[in-house]
C-alpha positions as a Markdown table, in Angstrom:
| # | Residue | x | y | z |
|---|---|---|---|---|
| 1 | Unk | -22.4 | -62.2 | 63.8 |
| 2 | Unk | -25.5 | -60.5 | 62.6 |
| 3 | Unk | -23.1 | -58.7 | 60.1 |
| 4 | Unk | -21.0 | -61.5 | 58.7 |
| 5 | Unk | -22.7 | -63.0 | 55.2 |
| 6 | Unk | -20.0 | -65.5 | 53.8 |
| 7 | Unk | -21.5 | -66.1 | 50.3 |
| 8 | Unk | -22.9 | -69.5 | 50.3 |
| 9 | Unk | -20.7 | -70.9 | 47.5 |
| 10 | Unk | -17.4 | -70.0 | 49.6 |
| 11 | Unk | -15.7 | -73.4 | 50.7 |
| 12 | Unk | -16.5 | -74.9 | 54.1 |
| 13 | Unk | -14.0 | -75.0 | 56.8 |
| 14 | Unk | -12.5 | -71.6 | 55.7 |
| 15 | Unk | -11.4 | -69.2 | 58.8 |
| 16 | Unk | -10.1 | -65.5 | 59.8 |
| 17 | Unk | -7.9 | -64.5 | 63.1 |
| 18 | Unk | -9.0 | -61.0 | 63.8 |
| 19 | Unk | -7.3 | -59.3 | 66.5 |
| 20 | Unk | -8.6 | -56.0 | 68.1 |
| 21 | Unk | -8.5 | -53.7 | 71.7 |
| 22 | Unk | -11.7 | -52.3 | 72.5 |
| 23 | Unk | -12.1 | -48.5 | 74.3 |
| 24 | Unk | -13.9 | -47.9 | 77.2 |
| 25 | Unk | -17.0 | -46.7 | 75.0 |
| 26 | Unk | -16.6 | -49.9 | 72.7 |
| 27 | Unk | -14.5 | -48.1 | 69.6 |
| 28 | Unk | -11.8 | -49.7 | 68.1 |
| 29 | Unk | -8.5 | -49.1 | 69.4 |
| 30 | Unk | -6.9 | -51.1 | 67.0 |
| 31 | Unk | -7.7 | -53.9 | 64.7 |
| 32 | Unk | -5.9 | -56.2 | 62.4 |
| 33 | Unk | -6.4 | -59.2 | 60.5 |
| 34 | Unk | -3.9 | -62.0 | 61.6 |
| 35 | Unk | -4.6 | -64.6 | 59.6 |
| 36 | Unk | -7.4 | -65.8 | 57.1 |
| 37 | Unk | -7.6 | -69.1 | 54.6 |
| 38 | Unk | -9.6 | -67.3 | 52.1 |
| 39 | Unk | -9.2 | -63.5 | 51.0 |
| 40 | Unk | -13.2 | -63.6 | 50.3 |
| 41 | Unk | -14.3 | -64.5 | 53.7 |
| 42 | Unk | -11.3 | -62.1 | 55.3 |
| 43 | Unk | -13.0 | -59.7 | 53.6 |
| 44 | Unk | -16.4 | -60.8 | 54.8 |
| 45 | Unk | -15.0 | -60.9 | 58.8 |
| 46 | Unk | -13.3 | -57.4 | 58.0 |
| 47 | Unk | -16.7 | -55.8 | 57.2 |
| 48 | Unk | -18.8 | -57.6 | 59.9 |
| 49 | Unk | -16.2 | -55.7 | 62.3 |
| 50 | Unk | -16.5 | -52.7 | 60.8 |
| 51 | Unk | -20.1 | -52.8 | 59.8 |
| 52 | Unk | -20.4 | -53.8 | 63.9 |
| 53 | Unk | -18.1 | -51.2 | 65.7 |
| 54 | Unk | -18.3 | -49.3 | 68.2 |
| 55 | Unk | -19.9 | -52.1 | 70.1 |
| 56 | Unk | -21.4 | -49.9 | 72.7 |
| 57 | Unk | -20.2 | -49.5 | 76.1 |
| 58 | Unk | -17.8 | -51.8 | 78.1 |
| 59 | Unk | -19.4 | -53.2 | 81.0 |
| 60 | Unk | -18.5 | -52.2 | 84.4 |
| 61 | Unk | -17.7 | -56.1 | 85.3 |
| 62 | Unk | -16.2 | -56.7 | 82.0 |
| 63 | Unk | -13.7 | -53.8 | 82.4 |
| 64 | Unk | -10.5 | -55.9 | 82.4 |
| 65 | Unk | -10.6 | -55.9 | 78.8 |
| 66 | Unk | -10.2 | -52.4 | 77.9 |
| 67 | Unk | -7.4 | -51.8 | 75.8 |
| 68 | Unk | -6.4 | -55.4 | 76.0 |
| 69 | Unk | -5.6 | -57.5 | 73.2 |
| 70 | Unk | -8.7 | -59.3 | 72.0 |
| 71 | Unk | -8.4 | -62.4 | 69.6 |
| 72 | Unk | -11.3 | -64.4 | 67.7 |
| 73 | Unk | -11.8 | -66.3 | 64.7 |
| 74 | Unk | -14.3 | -66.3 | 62.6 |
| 75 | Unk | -15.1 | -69.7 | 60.9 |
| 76 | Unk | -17.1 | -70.3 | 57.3 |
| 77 | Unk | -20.7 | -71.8 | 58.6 |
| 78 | Unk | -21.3 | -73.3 | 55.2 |
């Protein structure tokens, strides 16, 4: 989150699906945009991930998620 900036004047309400798998060492393994309701905000969500990866380790107990399918949306906070 502290890399998404939505510009202020974008409509509220708007959304992207994002879809990635995360490496052990928290790189990107993949990543795709699924969905989105405005191109300017998927663009905004696309370079918060980017701006944000590698996210740094996975943790030990958190190790179930490597290289598994990860989904989140990213919602318009105006």
């Amino acid at each position: 989150m502290d890399h998404w900036a939505v510009d202020e004047d974008s409509a509220s309400g708007q959304s992207v699906v994002i879809r990635f798998r995360l490496a052990e060492d928290g790189s990107l393994l993949t990543y795709k945009l699924v969905s989105f309701s405005s191109r300017r905000v998927a663009n905004a969500a696309d370079l918060a991930v980017r701006h944000a990866a590698p996210f740094g380790p996975v943790p030990q107990n958190a190790s179930c998620i490597i290289g598994r399918s990860i989904e989140v949306q990213f919602e318009n906070p105006y």
